[in-house]
N, CA, C and O atoms as CSV, one atom per row, in Angstrom:
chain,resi,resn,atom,element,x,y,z
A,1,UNK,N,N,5.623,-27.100,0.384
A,1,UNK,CA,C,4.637,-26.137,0.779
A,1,UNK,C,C,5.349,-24.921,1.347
A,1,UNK,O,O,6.466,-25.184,1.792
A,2,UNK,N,N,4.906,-23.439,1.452
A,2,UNK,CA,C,5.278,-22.517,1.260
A,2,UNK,C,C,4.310,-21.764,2.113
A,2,UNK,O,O,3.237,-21.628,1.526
A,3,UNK,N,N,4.337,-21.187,3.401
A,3,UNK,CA,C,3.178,-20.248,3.637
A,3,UNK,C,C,4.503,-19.007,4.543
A,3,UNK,O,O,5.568,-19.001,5.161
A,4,UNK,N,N,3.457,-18.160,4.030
A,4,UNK,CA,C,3.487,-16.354,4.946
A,4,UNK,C,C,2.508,-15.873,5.596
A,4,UNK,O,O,1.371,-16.319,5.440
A,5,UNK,N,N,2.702,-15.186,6.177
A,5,UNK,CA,C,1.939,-14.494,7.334
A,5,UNK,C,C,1.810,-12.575,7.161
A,5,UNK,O,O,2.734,-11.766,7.075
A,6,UNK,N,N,0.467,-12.355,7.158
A,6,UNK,CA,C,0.716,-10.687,6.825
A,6,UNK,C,C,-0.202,-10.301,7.681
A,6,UNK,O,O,-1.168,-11.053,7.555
A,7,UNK,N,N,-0.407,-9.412,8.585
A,7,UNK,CA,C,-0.681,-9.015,9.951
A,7,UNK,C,C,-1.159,-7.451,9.539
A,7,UNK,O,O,-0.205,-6.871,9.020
A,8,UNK,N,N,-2.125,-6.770,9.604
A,8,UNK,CA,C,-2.459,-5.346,9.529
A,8,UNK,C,C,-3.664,-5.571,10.488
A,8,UNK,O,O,-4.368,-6.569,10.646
A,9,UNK,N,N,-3.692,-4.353,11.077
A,9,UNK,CA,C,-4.764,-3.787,11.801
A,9,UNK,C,C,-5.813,-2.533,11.374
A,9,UNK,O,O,-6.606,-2.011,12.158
A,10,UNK,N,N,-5.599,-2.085,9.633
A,10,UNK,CA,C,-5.705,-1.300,9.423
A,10,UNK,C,C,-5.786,-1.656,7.921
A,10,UNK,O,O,-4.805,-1.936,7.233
A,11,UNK,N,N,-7.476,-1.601,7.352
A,11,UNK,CA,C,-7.839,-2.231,5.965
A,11,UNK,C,C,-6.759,-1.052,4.670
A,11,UNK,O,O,-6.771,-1.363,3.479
A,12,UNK,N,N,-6.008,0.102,5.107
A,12,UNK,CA,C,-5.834,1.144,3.913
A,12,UNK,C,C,-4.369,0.535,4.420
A,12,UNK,O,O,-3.687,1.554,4.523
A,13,UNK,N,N,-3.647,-0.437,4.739
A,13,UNK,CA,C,-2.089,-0.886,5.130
A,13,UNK,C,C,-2.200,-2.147,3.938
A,13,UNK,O,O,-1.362,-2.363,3.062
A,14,UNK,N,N,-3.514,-2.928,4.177
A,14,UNK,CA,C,-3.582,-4.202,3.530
A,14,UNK,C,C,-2.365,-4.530,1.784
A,14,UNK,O,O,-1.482,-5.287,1.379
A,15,UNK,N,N,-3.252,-3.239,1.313
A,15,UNK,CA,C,-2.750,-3.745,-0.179
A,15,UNK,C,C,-1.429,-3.595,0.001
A,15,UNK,O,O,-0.917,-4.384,-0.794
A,16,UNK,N,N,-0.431,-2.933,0.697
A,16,UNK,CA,C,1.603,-2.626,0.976
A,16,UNK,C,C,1.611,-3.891,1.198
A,16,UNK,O,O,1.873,-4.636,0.254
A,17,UNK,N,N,1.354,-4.382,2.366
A,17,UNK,CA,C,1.007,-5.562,2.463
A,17,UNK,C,C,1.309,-6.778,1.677
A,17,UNK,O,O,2.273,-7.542,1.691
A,18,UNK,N,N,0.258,-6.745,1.014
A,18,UNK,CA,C,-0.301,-7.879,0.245
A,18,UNK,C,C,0.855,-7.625,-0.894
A,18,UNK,O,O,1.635,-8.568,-1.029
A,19,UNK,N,N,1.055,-6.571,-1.666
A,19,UNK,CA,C,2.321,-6.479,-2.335
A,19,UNK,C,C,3.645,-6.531,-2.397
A,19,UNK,O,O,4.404,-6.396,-3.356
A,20,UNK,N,N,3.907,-6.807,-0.919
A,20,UNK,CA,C,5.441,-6.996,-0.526
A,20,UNK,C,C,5.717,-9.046,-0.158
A,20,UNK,O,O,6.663,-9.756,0.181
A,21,UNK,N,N,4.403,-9.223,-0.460
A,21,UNK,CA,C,4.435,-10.996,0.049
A,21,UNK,C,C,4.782,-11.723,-1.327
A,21,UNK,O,O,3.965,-11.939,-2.222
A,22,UNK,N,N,6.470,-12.148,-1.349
A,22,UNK,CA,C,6.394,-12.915,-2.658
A,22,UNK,C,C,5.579,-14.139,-2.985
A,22,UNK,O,O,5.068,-14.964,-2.227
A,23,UNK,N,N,5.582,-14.056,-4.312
A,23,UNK,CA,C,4.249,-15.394,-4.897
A,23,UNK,C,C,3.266,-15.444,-4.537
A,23,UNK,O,O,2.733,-16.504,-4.210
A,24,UNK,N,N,2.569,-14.023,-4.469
A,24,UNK,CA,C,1.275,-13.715,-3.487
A,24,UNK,C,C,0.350,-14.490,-4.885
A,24,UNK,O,O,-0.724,-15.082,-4.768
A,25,UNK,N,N,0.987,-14.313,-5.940
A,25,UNK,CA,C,-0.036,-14.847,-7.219
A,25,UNK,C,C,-0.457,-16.194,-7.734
A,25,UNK,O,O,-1.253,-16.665,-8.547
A,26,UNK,N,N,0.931,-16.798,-6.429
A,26,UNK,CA,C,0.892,-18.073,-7.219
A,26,UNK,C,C,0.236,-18.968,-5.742
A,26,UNK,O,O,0.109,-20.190,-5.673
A,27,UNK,N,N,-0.067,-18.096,-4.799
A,27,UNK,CA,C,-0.809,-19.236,-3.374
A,27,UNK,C,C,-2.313,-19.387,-3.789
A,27,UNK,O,O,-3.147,-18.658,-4.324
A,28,UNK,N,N,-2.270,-21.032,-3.158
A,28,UNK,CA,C,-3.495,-22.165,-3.930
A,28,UNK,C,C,-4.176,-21.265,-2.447
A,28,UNK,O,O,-5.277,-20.965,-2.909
A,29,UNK,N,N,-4.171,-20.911,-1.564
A,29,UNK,CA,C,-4.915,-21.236,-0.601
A,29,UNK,C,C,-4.660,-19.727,0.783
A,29,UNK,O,O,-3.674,-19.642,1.515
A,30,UNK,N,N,-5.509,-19.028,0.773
A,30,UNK,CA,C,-5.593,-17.952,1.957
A,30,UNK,C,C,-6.206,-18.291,3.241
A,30,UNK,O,O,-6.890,-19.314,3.216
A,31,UNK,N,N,-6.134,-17.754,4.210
A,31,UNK,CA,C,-6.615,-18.193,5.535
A,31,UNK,C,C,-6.488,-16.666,6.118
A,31,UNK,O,O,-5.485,-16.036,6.454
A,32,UNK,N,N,-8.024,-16.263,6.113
A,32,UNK,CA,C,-8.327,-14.915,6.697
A,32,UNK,C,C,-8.591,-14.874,8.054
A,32,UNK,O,O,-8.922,-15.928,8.597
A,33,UNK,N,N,-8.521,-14.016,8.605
A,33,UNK,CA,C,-8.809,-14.011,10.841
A,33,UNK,C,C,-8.951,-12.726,10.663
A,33,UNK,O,O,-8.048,-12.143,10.063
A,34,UNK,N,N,-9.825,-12.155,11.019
A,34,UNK,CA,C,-9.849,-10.701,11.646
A,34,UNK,C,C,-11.096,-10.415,12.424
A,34,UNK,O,O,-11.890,-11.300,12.745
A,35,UNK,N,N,-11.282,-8.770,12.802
A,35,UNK,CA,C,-12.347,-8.394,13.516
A,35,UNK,C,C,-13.677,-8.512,13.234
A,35,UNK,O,O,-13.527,-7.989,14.338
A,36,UNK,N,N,-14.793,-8.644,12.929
A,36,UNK,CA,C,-16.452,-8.791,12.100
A,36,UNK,C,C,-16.327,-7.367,12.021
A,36,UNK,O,O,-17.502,-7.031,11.875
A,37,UNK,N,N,-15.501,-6.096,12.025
A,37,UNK,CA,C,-16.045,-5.286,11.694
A,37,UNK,C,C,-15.053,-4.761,10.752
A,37,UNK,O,O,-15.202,-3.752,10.063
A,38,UNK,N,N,-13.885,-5.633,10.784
A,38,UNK,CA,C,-12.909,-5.282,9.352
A,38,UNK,C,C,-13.522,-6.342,8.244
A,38,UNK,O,O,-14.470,-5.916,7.585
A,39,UNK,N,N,-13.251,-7.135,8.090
A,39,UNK,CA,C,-14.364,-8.348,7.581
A,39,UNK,C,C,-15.455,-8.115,6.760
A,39,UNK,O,O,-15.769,-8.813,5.796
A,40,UNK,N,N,-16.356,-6.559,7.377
A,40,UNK,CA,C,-17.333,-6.485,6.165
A,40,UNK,C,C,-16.650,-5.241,5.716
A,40,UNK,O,O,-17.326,-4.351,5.202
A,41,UNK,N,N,-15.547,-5.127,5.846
A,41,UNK,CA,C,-15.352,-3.577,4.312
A,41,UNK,C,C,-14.906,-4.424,3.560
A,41,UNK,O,O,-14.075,-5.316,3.730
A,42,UNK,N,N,-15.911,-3.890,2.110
A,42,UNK,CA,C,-15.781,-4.391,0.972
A,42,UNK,C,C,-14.462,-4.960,0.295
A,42,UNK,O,O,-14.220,-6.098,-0.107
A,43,UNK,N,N,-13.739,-3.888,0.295
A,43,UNK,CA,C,-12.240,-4.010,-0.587
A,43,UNK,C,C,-11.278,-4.835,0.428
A,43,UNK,O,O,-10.174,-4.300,0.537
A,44,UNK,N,N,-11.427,-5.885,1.109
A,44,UNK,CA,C,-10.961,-6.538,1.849
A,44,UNK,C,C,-10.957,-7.653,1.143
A,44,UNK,O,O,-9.889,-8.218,1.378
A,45,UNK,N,N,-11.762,-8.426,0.203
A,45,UNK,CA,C,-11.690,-9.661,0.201
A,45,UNK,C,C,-11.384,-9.108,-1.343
A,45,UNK,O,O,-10.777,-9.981,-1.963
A,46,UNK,N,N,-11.596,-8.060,-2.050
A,46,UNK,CA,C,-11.683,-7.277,-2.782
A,46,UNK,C,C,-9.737,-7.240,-3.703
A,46,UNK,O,O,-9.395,-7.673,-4.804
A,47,UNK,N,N,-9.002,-6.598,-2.713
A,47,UNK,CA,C,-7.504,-6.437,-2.732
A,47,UNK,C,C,-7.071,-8.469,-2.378
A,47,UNK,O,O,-6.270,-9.115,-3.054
A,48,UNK,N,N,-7.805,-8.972,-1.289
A,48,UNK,CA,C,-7.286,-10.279,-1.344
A,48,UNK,C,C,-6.984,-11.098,-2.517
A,48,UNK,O,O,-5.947,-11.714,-2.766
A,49,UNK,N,N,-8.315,-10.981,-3.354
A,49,UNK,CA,C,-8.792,-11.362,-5.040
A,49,UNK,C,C,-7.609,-11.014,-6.106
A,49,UNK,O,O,-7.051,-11.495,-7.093
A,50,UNK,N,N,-7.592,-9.986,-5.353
A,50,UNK,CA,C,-6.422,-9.058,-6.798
A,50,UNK,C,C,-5.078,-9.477,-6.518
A,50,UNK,O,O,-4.210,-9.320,-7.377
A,51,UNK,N,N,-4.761,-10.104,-5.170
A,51,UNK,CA,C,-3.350,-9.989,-4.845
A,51,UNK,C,C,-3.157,-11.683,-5.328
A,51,UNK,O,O,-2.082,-12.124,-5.735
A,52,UNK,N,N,-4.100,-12.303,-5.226
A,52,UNK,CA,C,-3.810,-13.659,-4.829
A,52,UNK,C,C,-5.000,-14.305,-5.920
A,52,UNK,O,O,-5.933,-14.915,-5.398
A,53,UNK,N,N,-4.974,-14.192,-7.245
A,53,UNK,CA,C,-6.587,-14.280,-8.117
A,53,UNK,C,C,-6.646,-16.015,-8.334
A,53,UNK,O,O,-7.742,-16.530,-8.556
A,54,UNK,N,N,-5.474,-16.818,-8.259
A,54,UNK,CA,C,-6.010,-18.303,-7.916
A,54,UNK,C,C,-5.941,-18.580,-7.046
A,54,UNK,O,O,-5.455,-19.699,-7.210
A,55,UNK,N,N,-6.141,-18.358,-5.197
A,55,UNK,CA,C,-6.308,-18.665,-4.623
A,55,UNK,C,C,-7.540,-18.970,-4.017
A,55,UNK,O,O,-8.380,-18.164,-4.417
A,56,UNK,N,N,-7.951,-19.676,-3.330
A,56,UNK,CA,C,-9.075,-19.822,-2.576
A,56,UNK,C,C,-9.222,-19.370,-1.121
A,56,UNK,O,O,-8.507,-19.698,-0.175
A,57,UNK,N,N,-10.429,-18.446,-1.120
A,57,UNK,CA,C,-9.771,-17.719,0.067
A,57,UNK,C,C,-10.647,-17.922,1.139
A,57,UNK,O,O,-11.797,-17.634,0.809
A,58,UNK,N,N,-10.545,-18.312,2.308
A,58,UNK,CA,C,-11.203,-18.524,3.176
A,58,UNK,C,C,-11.370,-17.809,4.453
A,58,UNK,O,O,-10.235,-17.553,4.854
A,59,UNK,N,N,-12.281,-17.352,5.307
A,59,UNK,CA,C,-11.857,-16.262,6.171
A,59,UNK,C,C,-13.394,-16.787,7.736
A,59,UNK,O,O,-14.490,-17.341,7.659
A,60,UNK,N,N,-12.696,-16.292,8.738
A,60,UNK,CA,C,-13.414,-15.977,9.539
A,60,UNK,C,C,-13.433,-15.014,10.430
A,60,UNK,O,O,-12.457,-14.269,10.344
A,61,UNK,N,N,-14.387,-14.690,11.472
A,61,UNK,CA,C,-14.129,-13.305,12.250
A,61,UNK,C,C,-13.402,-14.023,13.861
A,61,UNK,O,O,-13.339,-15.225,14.122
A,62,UNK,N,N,-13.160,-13.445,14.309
A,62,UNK,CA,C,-12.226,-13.734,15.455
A,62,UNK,C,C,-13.170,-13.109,16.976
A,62,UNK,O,O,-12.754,-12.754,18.078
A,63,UNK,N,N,-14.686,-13.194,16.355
A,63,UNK,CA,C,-15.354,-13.078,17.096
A,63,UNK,C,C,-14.895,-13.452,18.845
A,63,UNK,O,O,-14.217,-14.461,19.036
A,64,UNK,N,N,-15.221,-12.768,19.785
A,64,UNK,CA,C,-14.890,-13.223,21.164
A,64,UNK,C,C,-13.944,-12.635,21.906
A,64,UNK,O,O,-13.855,-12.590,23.133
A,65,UNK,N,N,-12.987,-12.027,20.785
A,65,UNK,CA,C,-11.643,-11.642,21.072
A,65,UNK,C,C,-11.683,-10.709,22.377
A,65,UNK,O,O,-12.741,-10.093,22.513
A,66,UNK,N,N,-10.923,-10.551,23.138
A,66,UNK,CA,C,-10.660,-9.054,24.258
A,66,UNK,C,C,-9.741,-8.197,23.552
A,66,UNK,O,O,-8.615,-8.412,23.102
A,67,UNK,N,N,-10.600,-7.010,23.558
A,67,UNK,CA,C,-10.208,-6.084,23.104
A,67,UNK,C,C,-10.058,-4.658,24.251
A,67,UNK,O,O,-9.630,-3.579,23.841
């Protein structure tokens, strides 16, 4: 098993991101965390799809957080 970690605070960083993570094409399995208000822009799960198209992607909001 094989996992990475990619960290942005900022949905227009995502896709550098997501393109610098080797075998982004070949992971069975994503694990999303972020804010409920990054979460609903569209091209978020959008670029996830494209980076990673057999994966299964799963996500939640990190509701509660101190900010």
């Amino acid at each position: 098993m094989k996992t990475q970690q990619v960290q942005v605070t900022d949905v227009a960083a995502l896709s550098a991101k997501l393109a610098a993570v080797s075998d982004a094409a070949k992971a069975n399995l994503v694990l999303v965390f972020g804010a409920p208000k990054l979460l609903k822009v569209d091209s978020v799960f959008a670029q996830l799809q494209a980076a990673c198209p057999a994966a299964i992607i799963v996500g939640c909001s990190t509701a509660g957080e101190i900010t």
